[in-house]
ZAGUDREN-323584 format. One record per residue (C-alpha): residue number from 1; x, y, z. Coordinates in steps of 0.2 Angstrom, whole numbers, plus 5000, padded with zeros to 4 digits. Layout:
NUM/X/Y/Z
...
END
This chain:
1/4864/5198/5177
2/4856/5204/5158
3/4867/5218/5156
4/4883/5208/5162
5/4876/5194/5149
6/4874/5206/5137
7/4890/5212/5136
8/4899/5196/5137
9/4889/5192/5120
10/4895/5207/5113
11/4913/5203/5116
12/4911/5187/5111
13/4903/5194/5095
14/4917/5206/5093
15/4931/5195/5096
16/4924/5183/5084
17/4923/5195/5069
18/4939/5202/5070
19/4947/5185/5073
20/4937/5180/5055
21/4942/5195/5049
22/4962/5192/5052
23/4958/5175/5045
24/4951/5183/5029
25/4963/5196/5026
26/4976/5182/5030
27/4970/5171/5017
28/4973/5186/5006
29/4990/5188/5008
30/4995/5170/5006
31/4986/5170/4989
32/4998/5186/4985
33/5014/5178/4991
34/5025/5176/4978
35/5028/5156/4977
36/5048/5152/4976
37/5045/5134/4975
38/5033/5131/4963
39/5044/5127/4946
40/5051/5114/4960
41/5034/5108/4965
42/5029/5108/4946
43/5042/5098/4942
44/5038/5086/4954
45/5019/5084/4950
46/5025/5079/4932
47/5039/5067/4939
48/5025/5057/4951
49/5013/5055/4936
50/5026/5047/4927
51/5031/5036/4940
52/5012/5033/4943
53/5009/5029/4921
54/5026/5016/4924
55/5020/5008/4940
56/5004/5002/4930
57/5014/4993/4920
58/5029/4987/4932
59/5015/4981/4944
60/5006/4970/4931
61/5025/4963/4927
62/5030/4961/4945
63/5012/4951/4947
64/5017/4938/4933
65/5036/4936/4938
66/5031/4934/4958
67/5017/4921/4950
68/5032/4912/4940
69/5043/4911/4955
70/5029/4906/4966
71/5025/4891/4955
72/5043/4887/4952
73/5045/4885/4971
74/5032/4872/4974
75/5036/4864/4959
76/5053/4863/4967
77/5047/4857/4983
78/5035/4843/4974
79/5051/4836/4965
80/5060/4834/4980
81/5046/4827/4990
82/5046/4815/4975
83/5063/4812/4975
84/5065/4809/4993
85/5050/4799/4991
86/5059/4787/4980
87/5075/4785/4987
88/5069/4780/5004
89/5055/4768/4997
90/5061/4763/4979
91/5052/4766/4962
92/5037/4755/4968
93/5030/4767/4982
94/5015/4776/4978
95/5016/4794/4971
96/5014/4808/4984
97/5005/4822/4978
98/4999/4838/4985
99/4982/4830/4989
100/4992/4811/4997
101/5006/4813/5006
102/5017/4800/5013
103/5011/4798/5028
104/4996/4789/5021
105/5004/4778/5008
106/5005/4762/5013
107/5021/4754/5007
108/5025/4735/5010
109/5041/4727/5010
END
């Protein structure tokens, strides 16, 4: 069985080397390949940086007008909680705020 062992290691060995071997020399001739796109890739590069250099600065704009819009909504929905507010109960009720809502003002009639 040492001498079958043996030269099963020494195939494996072999087949090993020549499969690195292959790999090497196929590493080779993909660094020699002539590239056809690489003006196109270039260009590309160049174009993702820019967009990259504006989104800095769209993503700091986006931010404030989402932020704006955000507290325009709930204003909006404060006014008309307010508003409801009033017309149902008159000018007397208490105010609701964010913090008190309706529910726990007490109005008497």
């Amino acid at each position: 069985m040492g001498e079958v062992q043996m030269l099963l290691d020494d195939l494996g060995h072999t087949f090993s080397k020549f499969k690195e071997q292959r790999r090497i020399e196929m590493l080779k001739l993909f660094s020699q390949v002539r590239c056809c796109d690489c003006g196109h890739k270039l260009r590309m590069l160049d174009v993702q940086k820019k967009a990259a250099k504006m989104s800095a600065g769209a993503k700091r704009s986006l931010t404030a007008c989402l932020m704006v819009l955000l507290l325009l909504g709930g204003f909006w929905i404060y006014m008309t909680r307010r508003y409801n507010h009033v017309a149902a109960f008159g000018s007397g009720a208490c105010v609701a705020t964010f913090f008190y809502t309706n529910s726990d003002c007490d109005v008497y009639v």
